[in-house]
C-alpha positions in Angstrom: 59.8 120.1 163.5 58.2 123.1 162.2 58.4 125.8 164.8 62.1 124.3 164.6 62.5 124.9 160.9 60.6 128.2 161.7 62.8 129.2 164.2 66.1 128.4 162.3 65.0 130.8 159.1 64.0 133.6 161.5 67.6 133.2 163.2 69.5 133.5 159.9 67.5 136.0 158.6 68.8 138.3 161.5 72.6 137.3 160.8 73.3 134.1 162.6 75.1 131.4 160.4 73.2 127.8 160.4 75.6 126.6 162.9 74.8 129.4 165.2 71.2 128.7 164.6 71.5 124.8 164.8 73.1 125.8 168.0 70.0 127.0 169.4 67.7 123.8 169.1 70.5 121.3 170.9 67.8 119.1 171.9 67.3 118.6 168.6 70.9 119.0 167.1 73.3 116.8 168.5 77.1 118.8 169.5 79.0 116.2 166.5 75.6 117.3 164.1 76.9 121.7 165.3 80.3 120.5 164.6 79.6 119.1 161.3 77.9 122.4 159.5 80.4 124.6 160.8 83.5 122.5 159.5 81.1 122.5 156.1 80.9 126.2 156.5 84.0 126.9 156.6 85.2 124.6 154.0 82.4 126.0 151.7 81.2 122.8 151.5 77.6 122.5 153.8 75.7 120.5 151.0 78.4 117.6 151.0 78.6 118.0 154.7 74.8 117.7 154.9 74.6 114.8 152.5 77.8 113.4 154.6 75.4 114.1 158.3 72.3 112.1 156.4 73.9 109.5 155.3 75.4 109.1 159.3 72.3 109.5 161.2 70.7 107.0 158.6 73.4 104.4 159.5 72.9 105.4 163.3 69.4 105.2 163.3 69.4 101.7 161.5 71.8 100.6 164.3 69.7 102.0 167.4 66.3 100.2 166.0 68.1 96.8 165.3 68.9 96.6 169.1 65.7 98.0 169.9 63.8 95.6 168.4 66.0 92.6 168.9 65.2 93.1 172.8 61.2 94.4 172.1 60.1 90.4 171.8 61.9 89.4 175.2 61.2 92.7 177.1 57.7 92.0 176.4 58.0 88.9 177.2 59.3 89.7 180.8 56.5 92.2 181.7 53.8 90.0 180.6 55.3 87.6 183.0 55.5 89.4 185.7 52.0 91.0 185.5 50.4 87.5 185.1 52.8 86.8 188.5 51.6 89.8 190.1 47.7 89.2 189.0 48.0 85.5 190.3 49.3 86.9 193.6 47.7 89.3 194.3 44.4 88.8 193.6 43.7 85.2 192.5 44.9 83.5 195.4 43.8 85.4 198.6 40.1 84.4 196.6 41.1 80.7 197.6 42.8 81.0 201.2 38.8 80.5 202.6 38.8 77.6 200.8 41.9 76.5 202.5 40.8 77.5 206.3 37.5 75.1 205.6 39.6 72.4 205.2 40.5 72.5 208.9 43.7 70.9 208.7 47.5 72.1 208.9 48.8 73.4 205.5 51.8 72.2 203.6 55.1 75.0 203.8 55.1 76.0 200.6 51.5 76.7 200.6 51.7 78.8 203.7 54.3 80.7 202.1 52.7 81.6 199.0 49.2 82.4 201.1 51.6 84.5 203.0 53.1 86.6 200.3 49.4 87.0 198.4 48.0 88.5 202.1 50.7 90.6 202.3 50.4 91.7 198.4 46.9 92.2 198.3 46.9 94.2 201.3 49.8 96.7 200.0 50.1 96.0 196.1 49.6 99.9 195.2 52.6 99.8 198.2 54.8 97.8 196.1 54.2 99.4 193.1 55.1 103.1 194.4 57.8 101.8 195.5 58.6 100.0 192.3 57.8 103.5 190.9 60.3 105.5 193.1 63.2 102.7 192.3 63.0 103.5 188.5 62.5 107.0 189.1 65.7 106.8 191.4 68.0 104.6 189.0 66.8 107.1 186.4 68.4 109.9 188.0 71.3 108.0 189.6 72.4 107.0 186.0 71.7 110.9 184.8 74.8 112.1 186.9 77.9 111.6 184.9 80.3 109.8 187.9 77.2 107.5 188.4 76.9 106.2 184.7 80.8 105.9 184.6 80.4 103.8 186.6 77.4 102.2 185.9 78.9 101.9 182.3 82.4 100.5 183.2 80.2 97.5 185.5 78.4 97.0 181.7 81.9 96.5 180.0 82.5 94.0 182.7 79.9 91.6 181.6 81.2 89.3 178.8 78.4 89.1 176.8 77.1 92.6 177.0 80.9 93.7 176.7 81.0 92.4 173.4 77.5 93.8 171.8 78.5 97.4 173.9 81.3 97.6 172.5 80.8 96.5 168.4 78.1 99.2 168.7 80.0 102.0 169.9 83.1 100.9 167.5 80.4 101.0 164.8 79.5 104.5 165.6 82.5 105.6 166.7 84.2 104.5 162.7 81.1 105.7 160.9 81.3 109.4 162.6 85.1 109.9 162.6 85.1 108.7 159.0 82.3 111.1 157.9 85.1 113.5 159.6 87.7 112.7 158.1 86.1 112.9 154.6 85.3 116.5 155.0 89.7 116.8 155.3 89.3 117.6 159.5 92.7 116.5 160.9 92.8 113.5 163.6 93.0 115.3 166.5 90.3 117.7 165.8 88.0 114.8 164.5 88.5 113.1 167.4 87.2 116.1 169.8 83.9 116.2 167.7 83.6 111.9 167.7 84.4 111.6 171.1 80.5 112.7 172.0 79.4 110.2 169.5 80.4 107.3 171.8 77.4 107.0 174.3 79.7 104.5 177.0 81.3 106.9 179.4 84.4 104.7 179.8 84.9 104.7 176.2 84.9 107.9 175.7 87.1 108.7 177.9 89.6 106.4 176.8 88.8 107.9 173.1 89.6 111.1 174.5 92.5 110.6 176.2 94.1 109.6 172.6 93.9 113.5 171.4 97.0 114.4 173.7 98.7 111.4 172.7 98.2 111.8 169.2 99.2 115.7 169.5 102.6 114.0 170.7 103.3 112.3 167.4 101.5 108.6 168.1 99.0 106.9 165.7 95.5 106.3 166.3 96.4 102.5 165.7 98.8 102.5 168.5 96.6 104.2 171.0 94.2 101.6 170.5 96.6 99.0 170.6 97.7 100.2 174.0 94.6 100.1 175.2 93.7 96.5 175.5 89.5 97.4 176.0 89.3 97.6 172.2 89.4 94.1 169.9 92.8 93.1 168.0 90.7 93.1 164.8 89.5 96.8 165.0 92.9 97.9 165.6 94.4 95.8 162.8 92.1 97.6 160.6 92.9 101.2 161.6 96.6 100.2 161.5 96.1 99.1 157.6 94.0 102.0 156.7 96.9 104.4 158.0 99.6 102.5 156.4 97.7 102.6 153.0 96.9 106.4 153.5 92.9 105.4 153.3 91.8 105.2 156.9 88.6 106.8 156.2 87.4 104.1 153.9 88.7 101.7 156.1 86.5 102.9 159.0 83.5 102.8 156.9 84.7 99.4 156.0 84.9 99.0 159.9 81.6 100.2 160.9 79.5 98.1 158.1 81.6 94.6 159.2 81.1 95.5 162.6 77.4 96.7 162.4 76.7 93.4 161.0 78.7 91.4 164.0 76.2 93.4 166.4 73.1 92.2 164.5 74.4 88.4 164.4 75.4 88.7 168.3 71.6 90.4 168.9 69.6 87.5 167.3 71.8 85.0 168.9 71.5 86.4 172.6 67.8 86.6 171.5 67.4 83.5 170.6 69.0 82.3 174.1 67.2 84.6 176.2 63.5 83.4 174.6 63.2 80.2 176.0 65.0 81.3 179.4 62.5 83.6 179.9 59.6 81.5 179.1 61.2 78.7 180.9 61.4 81.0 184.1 58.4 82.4 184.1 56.1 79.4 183.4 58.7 78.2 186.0 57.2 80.4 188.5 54.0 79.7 187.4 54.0 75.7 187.8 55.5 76.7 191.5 53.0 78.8 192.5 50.1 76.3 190.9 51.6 73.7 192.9 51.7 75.3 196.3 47.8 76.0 195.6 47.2 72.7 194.7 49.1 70.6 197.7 46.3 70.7 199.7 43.6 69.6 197.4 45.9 66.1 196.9 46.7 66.0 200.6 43.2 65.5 201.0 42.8 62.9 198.1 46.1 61.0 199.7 44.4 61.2 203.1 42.6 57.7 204.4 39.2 57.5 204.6 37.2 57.5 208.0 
């Protein structure tokens, strides 16, 4: 952050406006963060406009880290599983297959299958987990390519459940930014340019952008999202009232907090379902594979005596 503060001073002090020098770190500085100082520039406004850009990466931030951490419990969850799984597999049970051949007698299926899949494993585990490697490697870079996360993306907004949570975050977002906008007196259509690269789902923003040539042609923002039936009758309501009363900016911030807090009531209830699945799956899995090891072990207790 230094060198970056560094470099900005050194850029201005050879002519470039902040903008132009913002420009210049956009790994750092998002396109809608650009956008922002150079409508504050040339509204003579770029301390209000900063203030505005705080106050929106604040409420962005806050947003991001409350899914982050309402999925950090069950993610770790999951791996924890699945290495104990692996372990087990790979390297616990191939120790007890000689006990199994001393017994001298014909093993039940589900052992044989487990036995099976832990020979295999503990022969090519550093097989399995190259190739486990080179899948998220591959999905990484499938989803990197713009046609591949649209669709990936529009499959999301097919699920119900994630539907809903995709879609109050992005509409939370979405309100915060263009009212920040809107504040700073940017018209509609011009706001909506800047927002659009807010939105982070690719099928979303494409619908939001597909609403600048409409609106050019003399329709409301209300009525382009009534149209389009992906967004809920509530958000649309709202925009509709905040352009009849002539205070749709407030009325998105209004938006963004009521829907901000619908995302963290949906995340701790999808949490709180997902907990016990998990742990009910994985000790699941567990039991199975405990079983299958132990089936011998009472075949020989349920066998007659000589």
């Amino acid at each position: 952050l230094k060198k970056i503060i560094e470099g900005l001073q050194e850029k201005i002090q050879k002519g470039a406006t902040f903008s132009d020098a913002l420009g210049s770190f956009p790994d750092t500085f998002s396109f809608f963060y650009i956008n922002m100082v150079k409508i504050g520039e040339a509204s003579g406004k770029v301390d209000e406009t900063l203030g505005r850009l705080a106050d929106f990466k604040e409420k962005e931030t806050e947003l991001t880290s409350q899914v982050k951490s309402a999925l950090a419990y069950p993610a770790f969850l999951l791996s924890m599983g699945a290495i104990t799984i692996f372990i087990m597999i790979t390297f616990f049970i191939p120790m007890m297959t000689t006990m199994f051949l001393d017994l001298e007698q014909r093993l039940p299926l589900p052992t044989q299958i487990i036995i099976s899949i832990s020979n295999i494993m503990n022969k090519s585990w550093w097989l399995f987990l190259l190739a486990l490697a080179a899948l998220a490697v591959s999905a990484k870079s499938y989803y990197k390519t713009e046609p591949h996360r649209l669709k990936v993306d529009s499959l999301l907004l097919a699920i119900p459940l994630v539907k809903n949570t995709i879609l109050k975050v992005e509409i939370a977002r979405f309100s915060y930014a263009l009212a920040v906008l809107l504040k700073s007196a940017v018209p509609v259509v011009g706001a909506l340019e800047v927002v659009t690269l807010c939105v982070d789902n690719r099928l979303l923003r494409e619908k939001i952008s597909s609403f600048q040539n409409k609106i050019k042609q003399g329709q409301s923002l209300s009525s382009c999202l009534k149209a389009d039936k992906i967004f809920p009758p509530i958000f649309t309501n709202m925009v509709a009232v905040g352009e009849e009363s002539g205070e749709l900016n407030e009325m998105l911030v209004r938006i963004a907090s009521a829907f901000e807090t619908e995302v963290n009531r949906n995340l701790k209830t999808i949490v709180s379902l997902i907990e016990p699945i998990l742990i009910l799956a994985i000790g699941g899995i567990v039991v199975l594979i405990a079983t299958a090891i132990l089936l011998p072990v009472f075949q020989i207790n349920l066998l007659p005596p000589r």
